[in-house]
Biopython code that builds the backbone (N, CA, C, O; Angstrom):
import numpy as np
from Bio.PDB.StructureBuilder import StructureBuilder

atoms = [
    (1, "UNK", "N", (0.826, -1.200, 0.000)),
    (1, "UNK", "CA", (0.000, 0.000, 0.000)),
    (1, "UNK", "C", (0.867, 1.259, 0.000)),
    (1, "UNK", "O", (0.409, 2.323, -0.417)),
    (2, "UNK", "N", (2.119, 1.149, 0.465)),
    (2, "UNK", "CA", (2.872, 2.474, 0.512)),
    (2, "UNK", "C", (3.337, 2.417, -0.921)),
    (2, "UNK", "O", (3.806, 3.483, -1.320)),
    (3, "UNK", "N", (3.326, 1.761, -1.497)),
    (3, "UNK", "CA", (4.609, 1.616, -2.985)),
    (3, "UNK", "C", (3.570, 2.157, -3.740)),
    (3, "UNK", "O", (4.074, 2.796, -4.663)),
    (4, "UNK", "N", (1.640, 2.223, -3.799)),
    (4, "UNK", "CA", (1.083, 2.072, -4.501)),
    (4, "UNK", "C", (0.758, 4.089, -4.083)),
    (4, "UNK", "O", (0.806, 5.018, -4.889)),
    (5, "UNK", "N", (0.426, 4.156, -2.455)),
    (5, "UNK", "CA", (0.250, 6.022, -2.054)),
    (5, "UNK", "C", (1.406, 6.441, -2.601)),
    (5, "UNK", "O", (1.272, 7.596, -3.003)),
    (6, "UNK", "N", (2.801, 5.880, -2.850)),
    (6, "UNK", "CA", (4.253, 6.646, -3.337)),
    (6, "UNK", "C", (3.824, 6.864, -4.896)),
    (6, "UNK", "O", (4.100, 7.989, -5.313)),
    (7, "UNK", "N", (3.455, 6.347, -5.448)),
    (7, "UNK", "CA", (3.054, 6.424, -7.191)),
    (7, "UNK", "C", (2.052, 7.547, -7.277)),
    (7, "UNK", "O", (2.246, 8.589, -7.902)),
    (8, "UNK", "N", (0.935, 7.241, -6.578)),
    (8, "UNK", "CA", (-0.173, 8.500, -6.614)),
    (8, "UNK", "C", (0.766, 9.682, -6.403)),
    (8, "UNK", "O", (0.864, 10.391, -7.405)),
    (9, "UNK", "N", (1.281, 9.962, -5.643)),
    (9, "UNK", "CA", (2.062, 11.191, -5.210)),
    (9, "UNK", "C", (2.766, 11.737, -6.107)),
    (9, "UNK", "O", (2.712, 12.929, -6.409)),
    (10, "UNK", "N", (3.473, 10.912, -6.593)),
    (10, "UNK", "CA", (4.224, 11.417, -7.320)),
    (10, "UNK", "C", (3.414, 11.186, -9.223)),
    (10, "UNK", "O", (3.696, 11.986, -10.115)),
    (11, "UNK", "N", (2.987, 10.648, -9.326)),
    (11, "UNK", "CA", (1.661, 11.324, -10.268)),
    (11, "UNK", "C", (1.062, 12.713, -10.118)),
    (11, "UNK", "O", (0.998, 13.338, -11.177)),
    (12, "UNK", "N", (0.607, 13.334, -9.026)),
    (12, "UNK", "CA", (0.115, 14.017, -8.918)),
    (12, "UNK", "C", (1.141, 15.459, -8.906)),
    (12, "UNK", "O", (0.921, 16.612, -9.279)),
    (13, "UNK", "N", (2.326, 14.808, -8.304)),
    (13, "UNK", "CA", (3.102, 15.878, -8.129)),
    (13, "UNK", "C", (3.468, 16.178, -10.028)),
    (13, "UNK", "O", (3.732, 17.270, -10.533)),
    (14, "UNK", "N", (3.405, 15.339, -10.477)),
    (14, "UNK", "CA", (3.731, 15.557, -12.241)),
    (14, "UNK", "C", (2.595, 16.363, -12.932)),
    (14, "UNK", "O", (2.869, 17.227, -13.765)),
    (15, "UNK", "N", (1.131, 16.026, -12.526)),
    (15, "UNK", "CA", (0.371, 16.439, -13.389)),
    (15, "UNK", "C", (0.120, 18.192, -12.895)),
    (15, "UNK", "O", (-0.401, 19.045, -13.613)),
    (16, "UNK", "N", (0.853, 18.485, -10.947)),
    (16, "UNK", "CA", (0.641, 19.568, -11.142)),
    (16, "UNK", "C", (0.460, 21.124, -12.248)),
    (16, "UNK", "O", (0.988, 21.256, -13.352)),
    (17, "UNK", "N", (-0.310, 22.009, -11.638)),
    (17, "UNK", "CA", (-0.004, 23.520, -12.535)),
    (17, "UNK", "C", (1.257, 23.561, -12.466)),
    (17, "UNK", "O", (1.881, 22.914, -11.625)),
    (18, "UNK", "N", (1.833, 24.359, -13.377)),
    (18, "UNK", "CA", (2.890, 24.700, -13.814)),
    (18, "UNK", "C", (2.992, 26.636, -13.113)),
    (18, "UNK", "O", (1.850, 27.097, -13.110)),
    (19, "UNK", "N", (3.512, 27.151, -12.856)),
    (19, "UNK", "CA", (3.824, 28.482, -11.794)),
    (19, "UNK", "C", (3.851, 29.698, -13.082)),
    (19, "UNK", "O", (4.646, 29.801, -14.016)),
    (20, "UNK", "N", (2.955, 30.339, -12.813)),
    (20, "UNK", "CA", (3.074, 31.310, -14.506)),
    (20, "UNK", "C", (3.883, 32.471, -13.990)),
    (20, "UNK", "O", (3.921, 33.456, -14.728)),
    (21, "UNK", "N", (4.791, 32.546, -12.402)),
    (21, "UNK", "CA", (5.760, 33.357, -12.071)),
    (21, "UNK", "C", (6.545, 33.253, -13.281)),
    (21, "UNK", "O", (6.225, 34.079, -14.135)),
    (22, "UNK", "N", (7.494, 32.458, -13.593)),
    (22, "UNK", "CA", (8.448, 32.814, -14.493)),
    (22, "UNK", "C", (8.357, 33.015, -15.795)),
    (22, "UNK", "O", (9.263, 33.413, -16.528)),
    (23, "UNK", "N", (7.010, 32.680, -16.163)),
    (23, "UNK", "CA", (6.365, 33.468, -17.681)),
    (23, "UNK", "C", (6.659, 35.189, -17.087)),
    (23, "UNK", "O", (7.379, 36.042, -17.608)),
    (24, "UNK", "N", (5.753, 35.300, -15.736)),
    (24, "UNK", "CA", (5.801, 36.824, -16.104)),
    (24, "UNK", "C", (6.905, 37.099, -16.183)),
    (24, "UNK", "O", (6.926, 37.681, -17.268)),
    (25, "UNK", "N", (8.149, 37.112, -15.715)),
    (25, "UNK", "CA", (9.286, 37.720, -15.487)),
    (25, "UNK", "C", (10.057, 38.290, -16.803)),
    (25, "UNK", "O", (10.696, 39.324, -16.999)),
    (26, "UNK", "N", (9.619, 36.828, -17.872)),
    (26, "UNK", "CA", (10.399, 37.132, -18.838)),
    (26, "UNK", "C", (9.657, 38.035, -19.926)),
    (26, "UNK", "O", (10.109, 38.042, -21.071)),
    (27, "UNK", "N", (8.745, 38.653, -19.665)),
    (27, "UNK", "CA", (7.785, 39.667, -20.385)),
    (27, "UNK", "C", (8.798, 40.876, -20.272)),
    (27, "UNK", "O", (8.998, 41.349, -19.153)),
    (28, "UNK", "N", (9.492, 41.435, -21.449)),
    (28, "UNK", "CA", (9.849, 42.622, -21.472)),
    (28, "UNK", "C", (8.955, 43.823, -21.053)),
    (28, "UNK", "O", (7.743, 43.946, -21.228)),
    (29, "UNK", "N", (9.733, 44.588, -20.523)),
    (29, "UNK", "CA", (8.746, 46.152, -20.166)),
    (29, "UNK", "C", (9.058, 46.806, -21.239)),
    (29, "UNK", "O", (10.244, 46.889, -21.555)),
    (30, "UNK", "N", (7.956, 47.464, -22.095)),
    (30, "UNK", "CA", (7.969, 48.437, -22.657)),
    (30, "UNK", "C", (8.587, 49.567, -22.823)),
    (30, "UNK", "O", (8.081, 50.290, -21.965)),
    (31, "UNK", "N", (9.718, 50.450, -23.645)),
    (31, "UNK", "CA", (10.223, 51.501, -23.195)),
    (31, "UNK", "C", (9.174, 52.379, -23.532)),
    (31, "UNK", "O", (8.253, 52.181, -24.324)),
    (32, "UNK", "N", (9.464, 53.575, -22.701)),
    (32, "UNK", "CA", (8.557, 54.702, -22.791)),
    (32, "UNK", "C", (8.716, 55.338, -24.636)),
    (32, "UNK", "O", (7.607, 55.461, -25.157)),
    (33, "UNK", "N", (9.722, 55.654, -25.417)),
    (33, "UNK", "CA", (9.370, 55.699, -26.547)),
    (33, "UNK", "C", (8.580, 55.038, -27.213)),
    (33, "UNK", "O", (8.035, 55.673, -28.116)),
    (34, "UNK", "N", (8.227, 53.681, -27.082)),
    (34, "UNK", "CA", (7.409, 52.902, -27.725)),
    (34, "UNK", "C", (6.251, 52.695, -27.490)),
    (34, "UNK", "O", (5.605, 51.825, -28.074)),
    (35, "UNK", "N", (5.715, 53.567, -26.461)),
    (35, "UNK", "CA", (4.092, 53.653, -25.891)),
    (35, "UNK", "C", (3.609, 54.600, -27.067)),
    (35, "UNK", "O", (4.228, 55.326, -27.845)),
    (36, "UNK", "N", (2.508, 54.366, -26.927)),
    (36, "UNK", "CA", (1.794, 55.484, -27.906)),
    (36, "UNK", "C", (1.420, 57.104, -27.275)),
    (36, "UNK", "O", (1.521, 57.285, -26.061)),
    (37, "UNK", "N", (1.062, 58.049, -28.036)),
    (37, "UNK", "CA", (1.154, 59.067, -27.286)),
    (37, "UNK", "C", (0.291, 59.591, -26.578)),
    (37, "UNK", "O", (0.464, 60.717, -26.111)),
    (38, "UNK", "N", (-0.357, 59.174, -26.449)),
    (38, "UNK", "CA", (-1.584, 58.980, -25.316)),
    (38, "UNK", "C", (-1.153, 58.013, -24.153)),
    (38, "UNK", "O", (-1.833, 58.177, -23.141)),
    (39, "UNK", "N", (-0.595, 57.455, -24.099)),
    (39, "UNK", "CA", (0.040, 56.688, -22.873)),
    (39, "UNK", "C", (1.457, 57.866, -22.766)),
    (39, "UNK", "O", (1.781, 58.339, -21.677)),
    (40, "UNK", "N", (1.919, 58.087, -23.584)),
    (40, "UNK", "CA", (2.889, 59.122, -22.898)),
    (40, "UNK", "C", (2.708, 60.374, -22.090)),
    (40, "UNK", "O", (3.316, 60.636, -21.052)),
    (41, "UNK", "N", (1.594, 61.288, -22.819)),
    (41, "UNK", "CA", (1.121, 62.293, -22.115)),
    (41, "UNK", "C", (0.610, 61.762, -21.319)),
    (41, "UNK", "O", (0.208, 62.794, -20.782)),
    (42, "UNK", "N", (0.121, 60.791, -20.528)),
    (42, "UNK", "CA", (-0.524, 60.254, -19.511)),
    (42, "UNK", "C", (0.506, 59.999, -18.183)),
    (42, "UNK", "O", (0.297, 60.175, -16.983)),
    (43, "UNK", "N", (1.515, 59.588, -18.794)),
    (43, "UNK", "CA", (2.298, 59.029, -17.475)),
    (43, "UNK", "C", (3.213, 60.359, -17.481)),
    (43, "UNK", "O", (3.973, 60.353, -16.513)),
    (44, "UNK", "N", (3.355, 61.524, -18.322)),
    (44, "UNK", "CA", (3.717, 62.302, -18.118)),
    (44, "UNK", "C", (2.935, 63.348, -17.310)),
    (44, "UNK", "O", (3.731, 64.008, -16.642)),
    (45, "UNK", "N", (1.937, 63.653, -17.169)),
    (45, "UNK", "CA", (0.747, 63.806, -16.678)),
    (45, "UNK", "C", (0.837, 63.430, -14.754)),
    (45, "UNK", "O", (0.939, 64.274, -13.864)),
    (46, "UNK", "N", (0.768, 62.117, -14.616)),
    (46, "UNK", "CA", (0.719, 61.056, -13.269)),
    (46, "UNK", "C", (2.141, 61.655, -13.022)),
    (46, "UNK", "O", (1.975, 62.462, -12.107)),
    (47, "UNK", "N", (3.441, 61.658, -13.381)),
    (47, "UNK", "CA", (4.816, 62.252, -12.737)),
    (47, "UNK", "C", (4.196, 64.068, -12.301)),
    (47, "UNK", "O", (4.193, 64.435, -11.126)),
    (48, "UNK", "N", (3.931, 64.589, -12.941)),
    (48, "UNK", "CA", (3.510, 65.867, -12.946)),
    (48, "UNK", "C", (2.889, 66.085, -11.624)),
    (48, "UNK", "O", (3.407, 66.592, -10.629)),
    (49, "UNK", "N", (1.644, 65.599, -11.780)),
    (49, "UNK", "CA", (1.003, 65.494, -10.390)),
    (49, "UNK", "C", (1.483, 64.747, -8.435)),
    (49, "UNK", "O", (1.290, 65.113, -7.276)),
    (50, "UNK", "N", (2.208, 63.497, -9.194)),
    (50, "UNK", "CA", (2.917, 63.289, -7.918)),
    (50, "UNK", "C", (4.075, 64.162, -7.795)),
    (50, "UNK", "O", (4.625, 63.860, -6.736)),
    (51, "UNK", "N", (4.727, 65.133, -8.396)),
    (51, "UNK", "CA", (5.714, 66.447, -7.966)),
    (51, "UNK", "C", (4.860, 67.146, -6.940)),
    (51, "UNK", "O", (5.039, 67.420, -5.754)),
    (52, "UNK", "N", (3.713, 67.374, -7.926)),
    (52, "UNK", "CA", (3.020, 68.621, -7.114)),
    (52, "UNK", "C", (2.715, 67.857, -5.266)),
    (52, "UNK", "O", (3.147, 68.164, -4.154)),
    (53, "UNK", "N", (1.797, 66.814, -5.760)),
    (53, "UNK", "CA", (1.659, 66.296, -4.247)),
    (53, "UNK", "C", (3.372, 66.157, -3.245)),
    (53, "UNK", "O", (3.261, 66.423, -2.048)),
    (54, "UNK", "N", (4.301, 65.904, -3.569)),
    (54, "UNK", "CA", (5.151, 65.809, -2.963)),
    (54, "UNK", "C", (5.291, 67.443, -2.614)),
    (54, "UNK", "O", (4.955, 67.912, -1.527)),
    (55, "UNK", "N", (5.899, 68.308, -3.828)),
    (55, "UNK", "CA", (5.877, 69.407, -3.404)),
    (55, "UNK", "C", (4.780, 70.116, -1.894)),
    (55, "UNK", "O", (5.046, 70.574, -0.783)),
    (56, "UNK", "N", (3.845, 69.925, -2.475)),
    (56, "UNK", "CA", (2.628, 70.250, -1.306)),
    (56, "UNK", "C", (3.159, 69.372, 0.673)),
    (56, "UNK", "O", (3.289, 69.812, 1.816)),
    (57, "UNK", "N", (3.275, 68.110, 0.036)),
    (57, "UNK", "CA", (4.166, 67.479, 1.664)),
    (57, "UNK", "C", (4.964, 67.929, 2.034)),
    (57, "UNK", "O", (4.970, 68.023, 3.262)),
    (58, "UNK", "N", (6.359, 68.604, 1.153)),
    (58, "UNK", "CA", (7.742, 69.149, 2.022)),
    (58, "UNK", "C", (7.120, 70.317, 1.919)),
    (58, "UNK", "O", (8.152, 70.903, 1.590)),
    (59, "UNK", "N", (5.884, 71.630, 1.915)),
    (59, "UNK", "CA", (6.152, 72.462, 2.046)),
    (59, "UNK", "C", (5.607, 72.760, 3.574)),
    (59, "UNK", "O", (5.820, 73.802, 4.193)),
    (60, "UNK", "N", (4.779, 71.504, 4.101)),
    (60, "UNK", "CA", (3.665, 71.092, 5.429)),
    (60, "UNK", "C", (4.941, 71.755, 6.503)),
    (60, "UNK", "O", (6.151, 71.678, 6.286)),
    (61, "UNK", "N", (4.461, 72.225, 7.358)),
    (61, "UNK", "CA", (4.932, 72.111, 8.291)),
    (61, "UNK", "C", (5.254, 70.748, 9.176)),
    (61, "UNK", "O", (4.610, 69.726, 8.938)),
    (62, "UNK", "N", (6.184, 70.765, 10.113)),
    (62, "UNK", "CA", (6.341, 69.052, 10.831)),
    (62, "UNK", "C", (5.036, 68.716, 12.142)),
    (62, "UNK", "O", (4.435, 69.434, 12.941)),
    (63, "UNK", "N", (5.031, 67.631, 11.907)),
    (63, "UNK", "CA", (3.623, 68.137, 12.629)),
    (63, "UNK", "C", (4.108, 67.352, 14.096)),
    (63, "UNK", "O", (4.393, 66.156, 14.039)),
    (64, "UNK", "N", (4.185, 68.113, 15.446)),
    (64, "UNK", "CA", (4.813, 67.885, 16.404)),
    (64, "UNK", "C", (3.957, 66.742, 17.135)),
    (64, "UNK", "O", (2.755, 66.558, 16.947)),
    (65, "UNK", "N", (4.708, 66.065, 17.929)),
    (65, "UNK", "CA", (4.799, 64.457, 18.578)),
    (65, "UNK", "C", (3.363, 63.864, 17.581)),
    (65, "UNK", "O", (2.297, 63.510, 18.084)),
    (66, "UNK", "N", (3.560, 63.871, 16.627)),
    (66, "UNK", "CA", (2.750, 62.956, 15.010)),
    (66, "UNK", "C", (3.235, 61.943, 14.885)),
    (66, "UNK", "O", (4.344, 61.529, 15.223)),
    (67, "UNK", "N", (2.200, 61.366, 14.254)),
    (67, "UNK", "CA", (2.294, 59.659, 13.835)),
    (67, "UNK", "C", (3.822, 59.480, 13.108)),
    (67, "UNK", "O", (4.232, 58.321, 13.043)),
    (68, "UNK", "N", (4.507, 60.329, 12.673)),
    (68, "UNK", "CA", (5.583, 60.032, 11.555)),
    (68, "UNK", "C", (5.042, 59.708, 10.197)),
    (68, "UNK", "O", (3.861, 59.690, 9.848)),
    (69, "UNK", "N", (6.478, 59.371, 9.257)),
    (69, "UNK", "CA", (5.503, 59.039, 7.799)),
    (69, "UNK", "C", (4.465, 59.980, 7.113)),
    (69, "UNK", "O", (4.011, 60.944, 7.730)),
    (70, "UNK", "N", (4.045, 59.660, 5.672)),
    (70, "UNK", "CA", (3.816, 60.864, 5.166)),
    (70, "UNK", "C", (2.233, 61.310, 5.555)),
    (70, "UNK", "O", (1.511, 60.588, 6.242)),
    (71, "UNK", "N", (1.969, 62.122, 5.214)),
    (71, "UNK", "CA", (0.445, 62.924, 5.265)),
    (71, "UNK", "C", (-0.837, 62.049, 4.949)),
    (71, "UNK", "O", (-1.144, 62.200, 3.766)),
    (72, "UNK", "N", (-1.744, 61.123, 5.665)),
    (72, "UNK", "CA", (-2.678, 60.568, 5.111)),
    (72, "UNK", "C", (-3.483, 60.723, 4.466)),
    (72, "UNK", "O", (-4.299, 59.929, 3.998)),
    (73, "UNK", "N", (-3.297, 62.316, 4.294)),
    (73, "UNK", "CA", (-4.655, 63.122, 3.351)),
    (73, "UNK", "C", (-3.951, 63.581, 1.865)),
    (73, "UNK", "O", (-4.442, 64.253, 0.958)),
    (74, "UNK", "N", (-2.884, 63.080, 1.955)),
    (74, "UNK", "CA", (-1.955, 63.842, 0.468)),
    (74, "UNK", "C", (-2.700, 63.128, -0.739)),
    (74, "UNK", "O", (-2.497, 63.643, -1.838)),
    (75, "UNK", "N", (-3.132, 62.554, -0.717)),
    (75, "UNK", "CA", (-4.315, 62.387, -2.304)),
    (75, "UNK", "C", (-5.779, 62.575, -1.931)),
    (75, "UNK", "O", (-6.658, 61.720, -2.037)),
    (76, "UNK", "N", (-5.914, 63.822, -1.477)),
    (76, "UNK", "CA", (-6.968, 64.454, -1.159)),
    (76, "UNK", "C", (-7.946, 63.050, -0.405)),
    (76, "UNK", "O", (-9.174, 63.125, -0.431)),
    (77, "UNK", "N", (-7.397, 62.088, 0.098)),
    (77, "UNK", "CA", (-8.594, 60.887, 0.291)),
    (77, "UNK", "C", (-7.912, 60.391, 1.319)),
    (77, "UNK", "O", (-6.739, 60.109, 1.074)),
    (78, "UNK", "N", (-8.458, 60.124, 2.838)),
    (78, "UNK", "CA", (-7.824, 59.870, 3.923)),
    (78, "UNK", "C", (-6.962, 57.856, 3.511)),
    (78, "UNK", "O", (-7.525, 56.868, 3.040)),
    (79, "UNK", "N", (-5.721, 58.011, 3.900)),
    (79, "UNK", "CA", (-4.599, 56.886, 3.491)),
    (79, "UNK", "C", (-4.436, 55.967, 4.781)),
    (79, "UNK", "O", (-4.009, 56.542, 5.782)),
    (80, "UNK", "N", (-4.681, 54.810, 4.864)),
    (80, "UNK", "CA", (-4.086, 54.034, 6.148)),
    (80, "UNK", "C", (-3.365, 52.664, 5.484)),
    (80, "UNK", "O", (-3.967, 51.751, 4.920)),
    (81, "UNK", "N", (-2.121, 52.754, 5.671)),
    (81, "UNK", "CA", (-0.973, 52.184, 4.766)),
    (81, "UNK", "C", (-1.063, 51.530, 3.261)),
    (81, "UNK", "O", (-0.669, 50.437, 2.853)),
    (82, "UNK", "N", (-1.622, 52.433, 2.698)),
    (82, "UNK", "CA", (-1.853, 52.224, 1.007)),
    (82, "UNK", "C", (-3.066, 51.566, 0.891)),
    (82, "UNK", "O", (-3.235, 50.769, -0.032)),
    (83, "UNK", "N", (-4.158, 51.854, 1.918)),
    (83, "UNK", "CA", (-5.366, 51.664, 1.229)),
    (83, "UNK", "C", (-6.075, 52.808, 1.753)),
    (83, "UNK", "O", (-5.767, 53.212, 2.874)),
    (84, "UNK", "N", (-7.161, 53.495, 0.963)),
    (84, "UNK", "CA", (-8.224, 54.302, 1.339)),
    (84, "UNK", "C", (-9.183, 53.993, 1.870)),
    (84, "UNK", "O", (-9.795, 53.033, 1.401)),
    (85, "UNK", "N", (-9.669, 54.627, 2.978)),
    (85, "UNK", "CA", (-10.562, 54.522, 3.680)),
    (85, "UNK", "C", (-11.509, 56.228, 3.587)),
    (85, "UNK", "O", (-11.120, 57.383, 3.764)),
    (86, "UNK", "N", (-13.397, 55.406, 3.087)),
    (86, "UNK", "CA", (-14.248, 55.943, 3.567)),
    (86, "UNK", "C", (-14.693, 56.191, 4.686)),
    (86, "UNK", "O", (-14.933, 55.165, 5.322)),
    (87, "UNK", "N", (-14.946, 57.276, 5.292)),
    (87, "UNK", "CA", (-15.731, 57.568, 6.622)),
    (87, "UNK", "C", (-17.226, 57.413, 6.517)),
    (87, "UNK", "O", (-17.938, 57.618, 7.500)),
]
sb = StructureBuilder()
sb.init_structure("model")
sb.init_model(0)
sb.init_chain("A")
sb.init_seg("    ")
for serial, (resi, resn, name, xyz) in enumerate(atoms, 1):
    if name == "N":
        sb.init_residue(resn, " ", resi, " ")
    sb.init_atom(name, np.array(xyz, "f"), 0.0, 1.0, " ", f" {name:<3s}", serial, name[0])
structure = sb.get_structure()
């Protein structure tokens, strides 16, 4: 009975999925010349705006004995560690 559960096992371990991690990896990234220009003005656009929001954080005053870390309201939408929360 063990020689016969050792075969299943290792059957099964063969017919497993296959891990589509290392498909993604080998997917080239796109260079930014080769986007179209509507995806360029766009992500040129998204850099633009996260300046400004950064700009707007270093110009805050420090906010004394504070949580640390950045401003939870800096995308106008209250932040609790990279997810938004409705009130």
């Amino acid at each position: 009975m063990t020689d016969e559960h050792e075969n299943l096992t290792q059957a099964y371990r063969q017919n497993e999925v296959p891990s589509l991690a290392a498909e993604a990896e080998e997917t080239p990234k796109k260079r930014f010349e080769d986007l179209p220009p509507a995806a360029q003005r766009a992500l040129k656009e998204a850099e633009a705006r996260r300046q400004e929001i950064d700009a707007r954080q270093n110009a805050m005053p420090d906010e004394v004995n504070g949580r640390g870390g950045l401003e939870p309201t800096r995308y106008d939408d209250w932040e609790i560690k990279g997810l938004t929360v409705d009130f």
